[in-house]
N, C-alpha and C positions, 0 to 999 in steps of 0.2 A: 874612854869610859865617860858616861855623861853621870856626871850628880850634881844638874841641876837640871829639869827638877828632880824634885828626891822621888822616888816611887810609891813613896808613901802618900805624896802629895798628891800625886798622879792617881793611887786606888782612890783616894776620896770620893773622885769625880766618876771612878770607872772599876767597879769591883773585878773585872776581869781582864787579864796583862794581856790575854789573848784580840779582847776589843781595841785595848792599847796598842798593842803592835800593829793592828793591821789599819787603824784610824792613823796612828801616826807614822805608817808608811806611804800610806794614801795624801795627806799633807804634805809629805817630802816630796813625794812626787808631783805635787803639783805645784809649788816651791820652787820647784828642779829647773821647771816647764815657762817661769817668767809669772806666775800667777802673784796676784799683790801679796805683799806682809800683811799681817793684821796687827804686827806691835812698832813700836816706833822704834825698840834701840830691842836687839837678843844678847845673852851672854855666849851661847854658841855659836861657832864661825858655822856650822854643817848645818845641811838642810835638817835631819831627822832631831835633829837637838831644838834647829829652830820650832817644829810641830812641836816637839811635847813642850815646850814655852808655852807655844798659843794654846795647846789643852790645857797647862793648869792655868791658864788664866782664864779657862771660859769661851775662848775665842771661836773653838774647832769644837764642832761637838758631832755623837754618832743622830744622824737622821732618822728619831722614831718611826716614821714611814716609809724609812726604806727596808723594806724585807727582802733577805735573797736565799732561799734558803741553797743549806749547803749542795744537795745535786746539781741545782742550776747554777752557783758559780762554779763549779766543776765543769760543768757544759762548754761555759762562755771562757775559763783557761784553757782547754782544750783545743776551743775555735781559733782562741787566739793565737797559741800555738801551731796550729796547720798552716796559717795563712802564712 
């Protein structure tokens, strides 16, 4: 169980646990993948503990510009999946 950070922390930045989840999926995976830290020292040993670190510090944020909306990532899991 991760409480740190606390969730509470974490709505501040992000009213929705749903944005949460999948921004800080998306972080762990690319964490997973060799991609740089953005903090010097984490209190979690785990990729997904280390993301919501770097979300409540401001580090990781959702890309105003990027819009997807939901059919078309459905599309693009799909493809993913056949391949």
């Amino acid at each position: 169980m991760i409480s740190y950070p606390s969730i509470d922390d974490l709505l501040k930045r992000y009213d929705s646990r749903y944005s949460l989840a999948v921004l800080s999926a998306k972080r762990a995976h690319q964490l997973e993948k060799g991609d740089p830290k953005m903090l010097s020292s984490y209190e979690s040993p785990k990729t997904v503990g280390m993301a919501l670190e770097e979300i409540a510090k401001g580090k990781v944020i959702i890309d105003p510009d990027s819009v997807l909306l939901e059919h078309e990532a459905e599309k693009k899991l799909k493809k993913q999946e056949d391949q």
